[in-house]
N, C-alpha and C positions, 0 to 999 in steps of 0.2 A: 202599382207594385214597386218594390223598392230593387233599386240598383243589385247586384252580385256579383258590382265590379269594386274594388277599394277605391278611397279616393285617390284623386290624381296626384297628390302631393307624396303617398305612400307609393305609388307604383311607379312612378319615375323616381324615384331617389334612387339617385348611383349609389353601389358600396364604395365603404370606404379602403381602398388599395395599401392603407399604408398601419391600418388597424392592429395587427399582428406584428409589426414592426414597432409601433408605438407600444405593444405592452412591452415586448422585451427590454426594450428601454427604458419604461418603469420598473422593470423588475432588477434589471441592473443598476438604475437609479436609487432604490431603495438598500441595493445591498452596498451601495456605497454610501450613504449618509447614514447607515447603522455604522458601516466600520468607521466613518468620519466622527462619527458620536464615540463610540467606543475610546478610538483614539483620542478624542479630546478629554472624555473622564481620563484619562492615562496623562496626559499631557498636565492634567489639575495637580492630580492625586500624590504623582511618581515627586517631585518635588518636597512635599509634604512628609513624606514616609521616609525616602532614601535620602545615604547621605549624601554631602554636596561635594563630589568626587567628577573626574574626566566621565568615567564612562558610565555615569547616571545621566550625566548633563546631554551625551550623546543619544543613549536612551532615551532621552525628552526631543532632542531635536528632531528625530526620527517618528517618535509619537503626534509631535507635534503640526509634521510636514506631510505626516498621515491625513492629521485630521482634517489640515488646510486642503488640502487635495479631491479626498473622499465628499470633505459637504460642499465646496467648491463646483467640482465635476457631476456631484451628485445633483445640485440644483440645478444646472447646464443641462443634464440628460432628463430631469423631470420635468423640464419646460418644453423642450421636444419631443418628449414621449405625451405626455398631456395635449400638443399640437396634432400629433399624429393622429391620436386614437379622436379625437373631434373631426379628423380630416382635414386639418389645415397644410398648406403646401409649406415649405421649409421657404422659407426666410435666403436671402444672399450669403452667401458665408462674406464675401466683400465686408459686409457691412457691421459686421462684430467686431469686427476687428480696429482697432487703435490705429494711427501711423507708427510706421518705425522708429522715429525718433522719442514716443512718448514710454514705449519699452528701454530706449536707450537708456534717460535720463532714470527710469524708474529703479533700471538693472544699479546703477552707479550709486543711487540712493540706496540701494537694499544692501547694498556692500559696507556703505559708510556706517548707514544707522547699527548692521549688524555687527561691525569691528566696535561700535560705541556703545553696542549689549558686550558684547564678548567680554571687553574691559571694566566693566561695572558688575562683578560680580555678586550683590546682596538679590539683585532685578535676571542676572543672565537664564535661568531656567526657562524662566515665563515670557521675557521680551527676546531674547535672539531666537529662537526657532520660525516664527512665523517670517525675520529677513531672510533665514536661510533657505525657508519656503520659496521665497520669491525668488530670491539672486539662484538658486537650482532651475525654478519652471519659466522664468524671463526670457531667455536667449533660446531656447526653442520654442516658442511661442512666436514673440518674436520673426525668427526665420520662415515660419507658418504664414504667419503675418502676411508678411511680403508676400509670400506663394497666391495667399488668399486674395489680395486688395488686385492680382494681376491674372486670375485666371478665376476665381471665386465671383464673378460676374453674375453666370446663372447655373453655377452648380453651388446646390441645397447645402446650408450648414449640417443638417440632419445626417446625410452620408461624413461627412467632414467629420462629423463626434462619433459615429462611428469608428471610422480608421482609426481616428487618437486612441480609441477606447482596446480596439484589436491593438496597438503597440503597448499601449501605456501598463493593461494587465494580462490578454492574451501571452502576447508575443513576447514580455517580458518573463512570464512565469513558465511558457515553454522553455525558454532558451536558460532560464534558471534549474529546472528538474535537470533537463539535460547536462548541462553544466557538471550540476553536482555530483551524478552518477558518475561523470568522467575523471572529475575532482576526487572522488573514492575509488578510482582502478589506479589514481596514481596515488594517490595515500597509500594503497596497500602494496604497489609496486616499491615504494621506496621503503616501506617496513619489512619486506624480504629480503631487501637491498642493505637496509642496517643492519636487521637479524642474522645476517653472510661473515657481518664483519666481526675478526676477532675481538673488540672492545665493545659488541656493540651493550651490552648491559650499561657499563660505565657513559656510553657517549646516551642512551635513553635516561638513566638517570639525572645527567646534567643537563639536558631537554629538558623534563619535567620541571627540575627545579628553576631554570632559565624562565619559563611558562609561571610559573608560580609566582614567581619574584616579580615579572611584568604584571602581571594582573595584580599584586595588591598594590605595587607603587605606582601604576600607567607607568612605566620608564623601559619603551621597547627598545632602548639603544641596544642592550647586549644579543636580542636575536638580529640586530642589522646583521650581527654575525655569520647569519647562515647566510641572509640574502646575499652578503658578498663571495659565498662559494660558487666557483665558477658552476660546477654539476647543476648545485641548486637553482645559481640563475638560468641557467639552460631549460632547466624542469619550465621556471616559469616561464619563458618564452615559448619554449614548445605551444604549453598551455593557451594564455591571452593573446598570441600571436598567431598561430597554427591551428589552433583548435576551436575558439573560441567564435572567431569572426567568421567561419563558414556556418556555425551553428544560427549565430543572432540574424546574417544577413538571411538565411532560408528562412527564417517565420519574420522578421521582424513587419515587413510588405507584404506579408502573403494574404492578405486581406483582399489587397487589390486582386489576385486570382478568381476573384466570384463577382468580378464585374457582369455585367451584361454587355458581351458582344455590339447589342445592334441599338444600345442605348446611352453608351461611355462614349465620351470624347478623347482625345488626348490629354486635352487639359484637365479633366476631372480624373483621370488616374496618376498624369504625376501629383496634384493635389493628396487625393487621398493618401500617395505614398507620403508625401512629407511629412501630413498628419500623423500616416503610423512612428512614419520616423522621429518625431516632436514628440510624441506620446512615450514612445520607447527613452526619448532622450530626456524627459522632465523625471522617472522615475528614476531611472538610473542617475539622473544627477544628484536628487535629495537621497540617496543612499550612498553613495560613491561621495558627496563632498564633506560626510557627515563625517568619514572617518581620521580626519586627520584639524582637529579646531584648532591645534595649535598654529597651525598653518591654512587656516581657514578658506583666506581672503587669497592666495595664489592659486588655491587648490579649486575654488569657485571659475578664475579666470580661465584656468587650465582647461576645466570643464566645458567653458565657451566653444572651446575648439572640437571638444568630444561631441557636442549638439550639434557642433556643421556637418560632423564624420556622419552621423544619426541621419539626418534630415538632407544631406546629400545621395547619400544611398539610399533612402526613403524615395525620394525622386527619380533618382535612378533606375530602382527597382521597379518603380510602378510605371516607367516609359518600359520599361522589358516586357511588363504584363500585360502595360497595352500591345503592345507588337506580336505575341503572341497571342493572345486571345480575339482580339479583333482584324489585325494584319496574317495575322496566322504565321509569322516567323519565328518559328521557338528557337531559331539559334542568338536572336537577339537577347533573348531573355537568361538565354545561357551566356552569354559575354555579355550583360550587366550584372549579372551573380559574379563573373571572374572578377572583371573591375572595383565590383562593391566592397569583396572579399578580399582582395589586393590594398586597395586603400583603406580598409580598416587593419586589418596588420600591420601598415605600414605605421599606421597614429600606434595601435597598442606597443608594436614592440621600441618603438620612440618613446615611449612614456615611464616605458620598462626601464629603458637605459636609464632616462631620465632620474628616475627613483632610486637606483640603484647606484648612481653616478653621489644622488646627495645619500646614502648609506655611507657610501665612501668614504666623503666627505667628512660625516662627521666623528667617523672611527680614526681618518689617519688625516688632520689637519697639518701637517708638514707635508701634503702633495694637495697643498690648499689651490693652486698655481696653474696646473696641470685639472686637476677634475673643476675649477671656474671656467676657464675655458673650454672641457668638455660639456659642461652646461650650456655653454651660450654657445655651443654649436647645435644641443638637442634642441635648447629652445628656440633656434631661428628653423630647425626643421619641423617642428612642429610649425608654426609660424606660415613656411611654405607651403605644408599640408591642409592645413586652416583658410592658408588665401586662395589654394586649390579647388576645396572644398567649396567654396563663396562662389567664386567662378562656374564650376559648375552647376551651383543651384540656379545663378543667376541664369545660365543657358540655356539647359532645359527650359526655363519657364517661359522664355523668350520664343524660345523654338516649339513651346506648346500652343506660347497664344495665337496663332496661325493657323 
């Protein structure tokens, strides 16, 4: 008579544990080398059609750092989703990873060859965007890097693309709605504010036209005008200093919040925080350095500093998460949210000055004298903030591998 048992090869086979984590990661895989695709017909196309103007060419750089990113990250999450859904165990995150130094040298070359598209204008649509790609997602990688090659031992690359993925589109796009909605209670705050004022028809019309004039010449020098109203500077502080950093810092790590208690290390949740924070700091870089080509190659460096602010509170955040969720100390988690929150203020509203030091500047060059030297006062605090920021990642990671 025959068996009515199955063979033995079918009745021992374990499932596979990570099978349902592998599709979702194909499936997020897939919807990013559709938009990687998209963005690159756009990156083709937009050249071709429009004309050859600032804010087309910024439009490509933006299309173009899309597309880099989306088929990029897209083949990265479709090699781990594919691993998963077979059952294979994740890989070192250690071992992805470059040395520091080979990001260094790479960061310096994406700065050069991009200032040597920028200035060869027949070539700048189609060749600078892909350096600005890099010289954006470099330096938070980068500091990932390091994180990785010192604590990324034997925690899986798989979780690792995870976190990046929660900062880079979760957490960025949360703290974007958010934003916005806040950004429109004070647009309409201040349009009650104008509407109060006896002139206000006259002061809205010379808006408009101000706005009109910018856009068809790019030449935003006459709105620096507003920027240097003291009210209005205030608006904006309030905003990117006040408001801002308590929004990014609550999602940007919240990833790390659904650890496993009885399975996370220390080292595996500041990791993962730095990845969201690297994630969170590559997007924001290729939008945030796009805006200003004219001043490209400072506006890249400055950003260096923005990636430590990222990827230190990233680390931060996720030694809070571990302390609460595995230590069970939620007051820890609540005084690295103060800290995080604190020291990103402190970078935005320096940046602010920063910005508004060179409006200054170039509306009233007879107090040439006075706003250089308030420059290279912003910029050595920045400077301090940034070696602060180093210093910290460095510790944490020191204090985790233990």
């Amino acid at each position: 008579m025959e068996s009515s048992q199955p063979p033995n090869n079918l009745a021992t086979k374990p499932p596979n544990p990570h099978f349902a984590g592998g599709v979702w990661l194909l499936v997020l895989a897939a919807l990013l080398l559709l938009c990687g695709l998209c963005s690159a017909l756009f990156y083709v196309v937009l050249p071709l059609v429009a004309r050859a103007n600032p804010s087309n060419l910024q439009a490509n750089v933006i299309c173009g750092s899309t597309a880099g990113f989306g088929l990029l990250f897209g083949i990265a999450l479709l090699w781990q989703g594919l691993n998963a859904v077979r059952g294979r165990t994740s890989i070192s995150s250690a071992r992805v990873f470059p040395r520091l130094i080979v990001f260094v040298l790479a960061f310096i070359g994406a700065i050069l060859l991009g200032l040597g598209t920028l200035a060869f204008q027949p070539i700048t649509a189609y060749a600078f965007p892909p350096w600005h790609f890099f010289a954006a997602s470099l330096p938070p990688l980068a500091l990932l890097a390091y994180g990785a090659h010192r604590l990324g031992q034997s925690s899986g690359l798989r979780a690792l693309l995870v976190s990046f993925s929660w900062g880079a589109l979760v957490a960025t796009a949360l703290a974007f709605i958010i934003e916005i909605l806040i950004a429109f209670v004070f647009v309409v705050i201040a349009a009650v504010i104008i509407a109060s004022l006896p002139n206000s028809r006259a002061l809205l019309e010379q808006m408009q036209a101000q706005l009109r004039l910018a856009q068809r010449t790019q030449d935003f020098s006459a709105l620096s005008q507003w920027y240097s109203n003291p009210a209005v500077l205030a608006g904006v502080l309030l905003y990117f200093a006040v408001i801002v950093p308590p929004i990014e810092e609550a999602v940007k790590a919240l990833v790390v919040g659904f650890i496993n208690p009885k399975q996370t290390r220390a080292a595996d949740a500041v990791l993962w925080g730095m990845a969201a924070g690297a994630g969170f700091a590559v997007i924001e870089n290729m939008f945030n350095a796009s805006v200003g080509l004219a001043i490209w190659a400072p506006l890249v460096l400055l950003r260096v500093g923005a990636a430590i602010v990222h990827v230190a509170n990233g680390a931060n955040m996720g030694r809070g998460w571990y302390a609460a969720r595995v230590e069970r100390r939620w007051g820890k988690l609540f005084s690295a949210y103060l800290v995080s929150v604190l020291y990103h203020a402190l970078w935005n509203g320096t940046a602010i000055m920063l910005s508004n030091n060179g409006f200054n500047l170039a509306l009233n060059s007879a107090a040439a004298t006075a706003s250089t030297l308030l420059t290279g006062a912003l910029l050595l605090i920045l400077f301090i903030l940034a070696s602060l920021g180093l210093v910290w990642i460095v510790y944490q990671v020191r204090k985790s591998v233990n």
